[in-house]
C-alpha positions in Angstrom: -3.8 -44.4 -27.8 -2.2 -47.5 -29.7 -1.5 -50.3 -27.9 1.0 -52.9 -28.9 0.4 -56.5 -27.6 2.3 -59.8 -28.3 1.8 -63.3 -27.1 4.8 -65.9 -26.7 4.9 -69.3 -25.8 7.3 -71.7 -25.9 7.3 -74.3 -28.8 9.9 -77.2 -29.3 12.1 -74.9 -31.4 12.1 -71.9 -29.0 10.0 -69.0 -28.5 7.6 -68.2 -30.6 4.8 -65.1 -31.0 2.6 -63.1 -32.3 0.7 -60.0 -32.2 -2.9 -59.6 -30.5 -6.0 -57.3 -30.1 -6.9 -56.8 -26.9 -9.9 -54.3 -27.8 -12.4 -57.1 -27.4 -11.1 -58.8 -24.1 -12.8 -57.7 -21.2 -11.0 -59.3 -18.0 -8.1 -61.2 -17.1 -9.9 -64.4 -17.9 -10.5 -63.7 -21.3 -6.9 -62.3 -21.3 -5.6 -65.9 -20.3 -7.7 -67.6 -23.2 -6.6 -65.7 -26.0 -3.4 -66.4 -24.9 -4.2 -70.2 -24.8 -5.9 -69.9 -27.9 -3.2 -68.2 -29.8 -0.9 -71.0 -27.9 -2.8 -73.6 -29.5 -2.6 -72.0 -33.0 0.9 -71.5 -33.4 1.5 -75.4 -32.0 3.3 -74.2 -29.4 3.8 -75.3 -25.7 0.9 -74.3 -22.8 3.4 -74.8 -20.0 4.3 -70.8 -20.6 2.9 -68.0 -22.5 3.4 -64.4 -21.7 1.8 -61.3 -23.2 3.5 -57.8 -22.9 1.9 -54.4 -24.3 3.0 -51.0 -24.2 0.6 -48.2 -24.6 2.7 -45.3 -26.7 5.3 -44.9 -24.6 3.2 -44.4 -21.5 2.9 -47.5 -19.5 3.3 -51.1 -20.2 2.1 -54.8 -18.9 2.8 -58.3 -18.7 0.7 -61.2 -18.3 1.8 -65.0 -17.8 0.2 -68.0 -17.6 1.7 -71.6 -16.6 -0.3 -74.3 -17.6 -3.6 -73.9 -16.0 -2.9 -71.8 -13.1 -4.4 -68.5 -12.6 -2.5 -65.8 -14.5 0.2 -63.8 -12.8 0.2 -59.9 -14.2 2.0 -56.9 -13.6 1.6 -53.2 -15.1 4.4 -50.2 -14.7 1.9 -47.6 -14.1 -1.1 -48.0 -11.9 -2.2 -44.5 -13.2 -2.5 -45.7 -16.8 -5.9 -46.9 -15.6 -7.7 -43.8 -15.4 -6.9 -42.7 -19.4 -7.1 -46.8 -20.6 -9.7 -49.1 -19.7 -6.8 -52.0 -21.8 -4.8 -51.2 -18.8 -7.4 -52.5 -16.7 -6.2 -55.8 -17.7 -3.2 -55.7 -16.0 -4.2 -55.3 -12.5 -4.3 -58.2 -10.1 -7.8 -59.8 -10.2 -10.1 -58.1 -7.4 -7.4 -54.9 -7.1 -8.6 -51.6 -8.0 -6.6 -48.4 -9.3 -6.1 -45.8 -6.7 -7.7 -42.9 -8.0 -6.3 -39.8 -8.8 -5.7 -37.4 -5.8 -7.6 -33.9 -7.0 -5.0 -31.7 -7.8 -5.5 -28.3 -6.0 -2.7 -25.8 -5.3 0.8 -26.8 -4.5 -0.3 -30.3 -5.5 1.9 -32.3 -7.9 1.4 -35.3 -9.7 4.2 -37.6 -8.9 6.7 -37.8 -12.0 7.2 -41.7 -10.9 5.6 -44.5 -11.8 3.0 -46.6 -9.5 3.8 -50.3 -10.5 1.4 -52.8 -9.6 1.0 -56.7 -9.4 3.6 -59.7 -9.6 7.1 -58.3 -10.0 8.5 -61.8 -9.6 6.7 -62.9 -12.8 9.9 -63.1 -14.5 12.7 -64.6 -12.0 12.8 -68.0 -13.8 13.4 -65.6 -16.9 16.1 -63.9 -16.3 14.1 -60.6 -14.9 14.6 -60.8 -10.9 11.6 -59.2 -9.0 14.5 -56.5 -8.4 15.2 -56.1 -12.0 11.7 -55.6 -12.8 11.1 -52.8 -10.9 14.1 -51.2 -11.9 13.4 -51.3 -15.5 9.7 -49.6 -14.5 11.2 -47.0 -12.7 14.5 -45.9 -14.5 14.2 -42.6 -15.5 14.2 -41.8 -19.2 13.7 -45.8 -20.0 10.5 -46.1 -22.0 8.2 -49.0 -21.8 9.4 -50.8 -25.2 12.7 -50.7 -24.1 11.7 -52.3 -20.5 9.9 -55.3 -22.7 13.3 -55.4 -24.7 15.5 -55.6 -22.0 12.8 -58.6 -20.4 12.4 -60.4 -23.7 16.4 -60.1 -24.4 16.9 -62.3 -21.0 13.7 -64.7 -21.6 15.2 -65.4 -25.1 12.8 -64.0 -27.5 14.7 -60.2 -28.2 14.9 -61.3 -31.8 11.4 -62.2 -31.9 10.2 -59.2 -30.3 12.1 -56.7 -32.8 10.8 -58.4 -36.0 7.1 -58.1 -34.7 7.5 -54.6 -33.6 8.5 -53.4 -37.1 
């Protein structure tokens, strides 16, 4: 499964980015310093940095960081867990994924979504807690278009389409 993962932060000039690996991180703490690190590198602003991935069209989180404060995260689809250890990352520190009901007969896996985490994350970026969980569960909306729609009202759409190509 290939994983697409950006960092922003703010800078004087705006927004800027750039792409990360997250093979090697191993926790939400070491989540929140590459995202200071790469911060850092690009010059830019500590006082916000957010990282989204998406996971081939599966699932898809987002981390952010103010300052110093404990990171904030939020990922569309608890069940991702159980096929990605990356989406590990994205669960609230000390949660755990609900594992998988065993499926006998008559049972179904629910075709929805089971978001998880901080849905207000956003709200002082144009993505209510509302809007959020909208985007995650709107039928027939896949992941990268959720992070467009998020990164179109933070002000970093442009940004976010040049990297992706």
């Amino acid at each position: 499964m290939s994983i697409f993962s950006v960092v922003f932060s703010r800078a004087s000039r705006g927004w800027t980015g750039v792409e990360v690996d997250l093979a090697e991180v191993e926790g939400i703490d070491d989540v929140a310093d590459l995202m200071r690190d790469t911060a850092a590198a690009l010059d830019a602003d500590e006082a916000t940095m957010l990282l989204f991935a998406e996971a081939d069209d599966e699932w898809f989180g987002i981390v952010r960081v103010d300052d110093h404060n404990d990171p904030r995260v939020f990922l569309s689809d608890v069940r991702a867990v159980q096929d990605n250890p990356v989406a590990e990352l994205f669960l609230e520190p000390g949660a755990q994924a609900q594992p998988e009901d065993e499926e006998g007969e008559g049972a179904a896996q629910t075709p929805y979504p089971g978001p998880v985490g901080d849905t207000g994350l956003l709200s002082d970026l144009g993505t209510t807690a509302d809007e959020l969980m909208a985007l995650t569960l709107r039928e027939g909306l896949l992941p990268a278009d959720a992070l467009a729609v998020v990164a179109d009202r933070a002000g970093f759409a442009e940004a976010l389409d040049v990297m992706r190509v």
